[in-house]
N, C-alpha and C positions, 0 to 999 in steps of 0.2 A: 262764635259768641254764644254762653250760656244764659238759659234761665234759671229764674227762680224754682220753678219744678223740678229741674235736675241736678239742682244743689241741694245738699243737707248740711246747712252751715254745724260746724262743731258746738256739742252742746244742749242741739236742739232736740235729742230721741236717739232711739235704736235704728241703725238704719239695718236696710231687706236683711244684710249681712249676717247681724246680731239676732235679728227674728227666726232666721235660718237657724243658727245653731240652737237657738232656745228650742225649736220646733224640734230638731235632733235627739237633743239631751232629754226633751218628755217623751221622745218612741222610745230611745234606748233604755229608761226610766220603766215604762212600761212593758218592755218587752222584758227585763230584767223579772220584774213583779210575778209575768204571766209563764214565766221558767220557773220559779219559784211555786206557784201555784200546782203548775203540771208534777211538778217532782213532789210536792206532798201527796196530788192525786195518786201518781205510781206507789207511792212508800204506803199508803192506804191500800191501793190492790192488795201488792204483796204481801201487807198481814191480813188480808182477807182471807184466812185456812177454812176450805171446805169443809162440812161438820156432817156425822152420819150417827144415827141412833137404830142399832136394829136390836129388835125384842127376838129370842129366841124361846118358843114354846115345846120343843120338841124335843124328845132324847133316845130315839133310837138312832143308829149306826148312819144310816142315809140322811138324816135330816141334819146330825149333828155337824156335815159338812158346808152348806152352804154358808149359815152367817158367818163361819170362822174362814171360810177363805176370801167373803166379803169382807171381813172386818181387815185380814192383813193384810189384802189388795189395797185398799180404800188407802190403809195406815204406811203401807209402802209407800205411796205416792203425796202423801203427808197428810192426808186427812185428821182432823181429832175425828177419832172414834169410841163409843160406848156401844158396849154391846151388853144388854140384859138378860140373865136368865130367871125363867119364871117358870113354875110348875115344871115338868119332865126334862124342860132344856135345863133344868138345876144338876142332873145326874151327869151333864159335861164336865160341869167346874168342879163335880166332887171327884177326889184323887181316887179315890176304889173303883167307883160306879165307872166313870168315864172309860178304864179299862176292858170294859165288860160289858158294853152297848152293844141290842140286840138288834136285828131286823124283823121285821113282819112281813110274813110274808103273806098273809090275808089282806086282801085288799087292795092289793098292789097289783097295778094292770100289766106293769113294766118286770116283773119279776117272771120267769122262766117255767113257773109252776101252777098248773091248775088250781085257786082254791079248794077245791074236794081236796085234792092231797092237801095241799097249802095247810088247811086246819087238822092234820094228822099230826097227834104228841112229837116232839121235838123237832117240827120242820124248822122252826126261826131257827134252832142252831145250825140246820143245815145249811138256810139260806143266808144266816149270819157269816158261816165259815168259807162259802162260796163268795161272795161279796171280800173277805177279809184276805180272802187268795188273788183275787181281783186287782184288788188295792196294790199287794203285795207286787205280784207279777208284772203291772203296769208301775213298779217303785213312786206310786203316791204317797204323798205325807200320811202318813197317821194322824188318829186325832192327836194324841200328845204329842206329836210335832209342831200341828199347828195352835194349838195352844203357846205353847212354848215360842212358836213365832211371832205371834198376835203378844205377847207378855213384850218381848224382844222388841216390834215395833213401836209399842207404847199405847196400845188399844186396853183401855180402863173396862173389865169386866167385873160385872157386878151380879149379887146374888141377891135374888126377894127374900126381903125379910119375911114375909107372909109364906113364905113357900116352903122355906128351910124350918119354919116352926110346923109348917102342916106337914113335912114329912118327918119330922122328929130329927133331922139332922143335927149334928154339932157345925157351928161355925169351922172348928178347927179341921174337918173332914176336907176341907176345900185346898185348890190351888192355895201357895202363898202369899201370891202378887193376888188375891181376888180381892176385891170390896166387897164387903158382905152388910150384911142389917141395910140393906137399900131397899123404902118403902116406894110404894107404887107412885106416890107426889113427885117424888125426886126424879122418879126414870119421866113424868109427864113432863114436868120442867124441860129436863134436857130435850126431850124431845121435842116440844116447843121452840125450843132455841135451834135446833138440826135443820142444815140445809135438806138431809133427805132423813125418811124414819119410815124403817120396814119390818114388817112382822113376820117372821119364818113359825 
């Protein structure tokens, strides 16, 4: 013999049955939503590209190397990179000069040769030509190789406008691929916006 408690005459509500699936269809509803969410979080990483701004001040033979294997490492691995030259790191991007990058060997603790000789008439060419034999015999890139490969991976190098007027250059003297007339606001900008920003 039944009760009234354990009837649910026709008519009267949803019974447990109906509450169950309605309970169902709002997780499955929601877990839909929270897949959705997750997959625009992932599509936001992955256009999250690392960003690097290095200032390059420097243009002799030894210095010219860092930013420029920073810059196509970084750019190999996708980074956007800018890489600025300012003052002496200007003689990289220029097509003459960059062939023709000197060493000093005054001052340099890591060089093979006394200062007293060091500052005797033609020692940079000698410690230039030792350095360039270096390179050679160890078959490292040259600079215009790595130029040429920083061009290749898509690292935007830029010339100071400020720098190119102070040393009388022509725009036209430069790599092709360079951006040139880039005043100092522009490179802060970028570098404002750069996950990292290094000064060589």
């Amino acid at each position: 013999m039944s009760t009234d408690a354990d009837e649910t005459p026709e008519g009267d509500g949803p019974t447990a049955a109906d509450a169950a699936e309605v309970d169902v269809a709002e997780l499955r509803a929601r877990v839909d939503e929270l897949e959705e969410q997750l997959a625009a979080v992932e599509a936001d990483a992955d256009d999250d590209t690392n960003s690097m701004v290095i200032i390059a001040t420097k243009g002799t033979l030894d210095m010219a190397y860092p930013p420029l294997i920073l810059a196509s490492t970084a750019a190999a691995f996708g980074w956007d990179v800018t890489l600025f030259h300012t003052f002496w790191g200007l003689d990289v991007l220029h097509e003459e000069k960059s062939t023709e990058l000197q060493m000093s060997s005054v001052g340099n603790p890591n060089m093979p040769v006394p200062n007293a000789v060091a500052s005797l008439p033609g020692m940079d060419r000698v410690t230039t030509k030792m350095m360039e034999k270096k390179i050679a015999d160890n078959e490292t890139a040259t600079i215009e190789e790595l130029i040429e490969t920083s061009f290749d991976m898509g690292v935007e190098m830029q010339a100071c406008q400020m720098t190119i007027e102070l040393m009388g250059y022509d725009e036209d003297d430069f790599y092709d691929d360079v951006t040139v007339g880039v005043g100092a606001a522009t490179a802060l900008e970028r570098m404002a916006d750069a996950d990292i920003q290094l000064l060589v």
